[in-house]
N, C-alpha and C positions, 0 to 999 in steps of 0.2 A: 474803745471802739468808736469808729468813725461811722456815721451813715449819710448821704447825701442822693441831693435828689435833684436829676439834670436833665433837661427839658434843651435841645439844639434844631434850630427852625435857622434852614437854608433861604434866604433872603435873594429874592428876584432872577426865581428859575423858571419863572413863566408858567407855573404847576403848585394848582392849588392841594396838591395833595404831598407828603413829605416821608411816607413809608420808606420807599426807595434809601433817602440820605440815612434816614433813622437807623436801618438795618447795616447801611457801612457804619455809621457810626459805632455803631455797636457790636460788631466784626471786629472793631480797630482796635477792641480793648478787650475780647470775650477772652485771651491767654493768658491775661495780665494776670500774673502771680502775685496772692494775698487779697484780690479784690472780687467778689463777688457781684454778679450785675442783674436785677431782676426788672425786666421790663413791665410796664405796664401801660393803660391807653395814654395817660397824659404825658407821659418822661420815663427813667430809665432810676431806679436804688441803686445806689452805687455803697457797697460796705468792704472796709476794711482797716485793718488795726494800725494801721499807719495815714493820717492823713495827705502826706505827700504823695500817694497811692492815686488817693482820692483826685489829686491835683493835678498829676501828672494824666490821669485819665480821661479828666476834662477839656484838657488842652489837647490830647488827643485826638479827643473825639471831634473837638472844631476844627483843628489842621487838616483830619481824613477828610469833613465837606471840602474846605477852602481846595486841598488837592483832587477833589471830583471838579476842578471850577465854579464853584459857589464863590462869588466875589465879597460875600456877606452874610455873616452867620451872628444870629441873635441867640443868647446862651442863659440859661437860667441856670443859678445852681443854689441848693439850699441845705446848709450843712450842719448837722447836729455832731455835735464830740463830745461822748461823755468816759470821764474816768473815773465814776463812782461805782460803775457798774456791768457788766459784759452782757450787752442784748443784744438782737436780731431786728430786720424788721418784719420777721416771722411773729417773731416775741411781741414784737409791739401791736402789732394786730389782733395777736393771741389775746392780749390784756385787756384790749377795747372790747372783745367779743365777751371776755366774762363777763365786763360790766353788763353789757346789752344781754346775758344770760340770765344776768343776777333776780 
């Protein structure tokens, strides 16, 4: 299972706010078979068993700015892949919550 976490900020569109791009961005890839996309306020979960998936939706997602004419797109992305185990990151929040249960 692949999970990653991608944060895309359109660079000198004269608008301090980035909703707009965020929402194509994320348009660009909401079909994409095998990948699951869970937004949240700071960036976008991106999970799927493939990580080429993962890759191919990153690039993606920065080509959709670049083709709104964003001349410049600043992209984070941060990628957990584990093969020891099949989780979510429903699962993983799930886990921190028992702790803070406990």
């Amino acid at each position: 299972m692949v999970m990653a976490e991608i944060s895309v900020v359109p660079v000198g569109t004269g608008r301090t706010g980035v909703s707009f791009y965020v929402a194509r961005a994320l348009e660009s890839v909401s079909d994409t078979k095998g990948l699951k996309c869970h937004l949240n306020a700071m960036g976008t979960i991106l999970e799927s068993e493939d990580i080429r998936t993962v890759l191919e939706a990153a690039e993606t997602m920065i080509a959709t700015l670049h083709n709104l004419g964003v001349a410049r797109v600043s992209a984070t992305l941060k990628i957990d892949s584990r093969l020891d185990k099949q989780d979510t990151a429903a699962g993983k929040v799930e886990t921190v919550r028992r702790h803070l249960d406990a």
